[in-house]
C-alpha positions in Angstrom: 34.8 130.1 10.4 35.1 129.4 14.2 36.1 125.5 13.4 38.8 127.3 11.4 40.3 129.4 14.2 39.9 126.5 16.4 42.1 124.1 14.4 44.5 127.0 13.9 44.9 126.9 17.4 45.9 123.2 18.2 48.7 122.3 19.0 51.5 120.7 16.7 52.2 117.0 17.4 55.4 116.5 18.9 58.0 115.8 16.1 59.4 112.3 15.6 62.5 111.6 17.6 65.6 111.0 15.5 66.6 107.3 16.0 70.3 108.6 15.5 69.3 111.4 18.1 68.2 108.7 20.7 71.4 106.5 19.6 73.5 109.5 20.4 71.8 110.6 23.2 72.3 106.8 24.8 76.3 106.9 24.1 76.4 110.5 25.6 74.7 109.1 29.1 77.1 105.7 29.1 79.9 108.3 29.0 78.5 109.9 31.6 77.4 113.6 30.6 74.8 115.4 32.4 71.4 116.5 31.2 72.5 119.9 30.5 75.6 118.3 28.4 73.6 116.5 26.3 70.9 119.6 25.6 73.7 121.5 24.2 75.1 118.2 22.1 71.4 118.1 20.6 71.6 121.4 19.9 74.7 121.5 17.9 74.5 118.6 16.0 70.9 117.9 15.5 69.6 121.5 16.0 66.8 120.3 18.6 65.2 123.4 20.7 64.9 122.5 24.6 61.6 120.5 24.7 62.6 117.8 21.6 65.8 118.1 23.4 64.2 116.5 26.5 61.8 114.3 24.7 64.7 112.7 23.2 66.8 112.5 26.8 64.0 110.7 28.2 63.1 108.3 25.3 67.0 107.2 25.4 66.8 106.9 29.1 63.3 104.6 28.4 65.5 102.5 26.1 68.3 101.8 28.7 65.6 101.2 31.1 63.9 98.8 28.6 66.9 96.5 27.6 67.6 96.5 31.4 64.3 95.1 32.0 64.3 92.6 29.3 67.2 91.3 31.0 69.8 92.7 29.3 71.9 95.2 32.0 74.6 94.1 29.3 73.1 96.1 27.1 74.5 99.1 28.5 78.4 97.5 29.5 78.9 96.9 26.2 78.0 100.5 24.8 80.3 101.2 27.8 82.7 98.9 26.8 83.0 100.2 23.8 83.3 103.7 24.1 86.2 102.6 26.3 87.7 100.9 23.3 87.3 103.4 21.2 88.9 106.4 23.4 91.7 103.7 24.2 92.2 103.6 20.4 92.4 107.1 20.0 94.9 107.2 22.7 97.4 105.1 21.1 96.4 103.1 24.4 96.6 99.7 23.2 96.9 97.5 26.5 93.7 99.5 27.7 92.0 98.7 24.1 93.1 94.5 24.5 91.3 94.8 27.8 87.8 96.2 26.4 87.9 93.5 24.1 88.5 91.0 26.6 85.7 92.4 28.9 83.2 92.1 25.6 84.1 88.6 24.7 83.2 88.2 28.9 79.9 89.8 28.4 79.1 88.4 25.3 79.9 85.1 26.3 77.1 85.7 29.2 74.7 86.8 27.3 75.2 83.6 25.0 75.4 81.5 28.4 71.9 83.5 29.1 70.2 82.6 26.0 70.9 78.8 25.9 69.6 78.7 29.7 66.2 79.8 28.1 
């Protein structure tokens, strides 16, 4: 009876992060928000309390970190990149949507130029 109160009393593992959590998470922090921001966001739309909320603020961050240190800081310009594109198009802002392109051709370009360096 006492090994049953004891594994009452364990904790639960952590629950799996949400890949689409952690890609959302990462496209909230290339736009800039804050910590708190991005809480709430997890909140709302994937109904996270606090601490998963966390987990999965870090585990994004570890990502950006990770493709930095594999040698691709382009990693992130492009997510940047493309958010850029895609409020310019929203914004009827075509000239502004041309240049996003042209800055991801650049970086992709680089990356290509990276690769065959290898």
């Amino acid at each position: 009876m006492a090994k049953k109160k004891a594994a009452a009393r364990k904790p639960k593992p952590p629950a799996a992060i949400s890949p689409a959590a952690i890609e959302q998470t990462m496209l909230w922090l290339v736009e800039g928000h804050h910590a708190n921001q991005i809480s709430e966001g997890l909140a709302d739309e994937f109904k996270l309390p606090a601490d998963q909320a966390r987990a999965t603020i870090a585990a994004a961050s570890a990502k950006i970190e990770r493709l930095a240190e594999d040698g691709i800081p382009s990693a992130w310009l492009l997510q940047a990149t493309r958010e850029v594109y895609r409020r310019a198009m929203e914004a009827s802002e075509l000239g502004t949507a041309l240049r996003a392109l042209e800055k991801m051709e650049r970086i992709a370009q680089e990356l290509d130029e990276d690769e065959n360096d290898l």
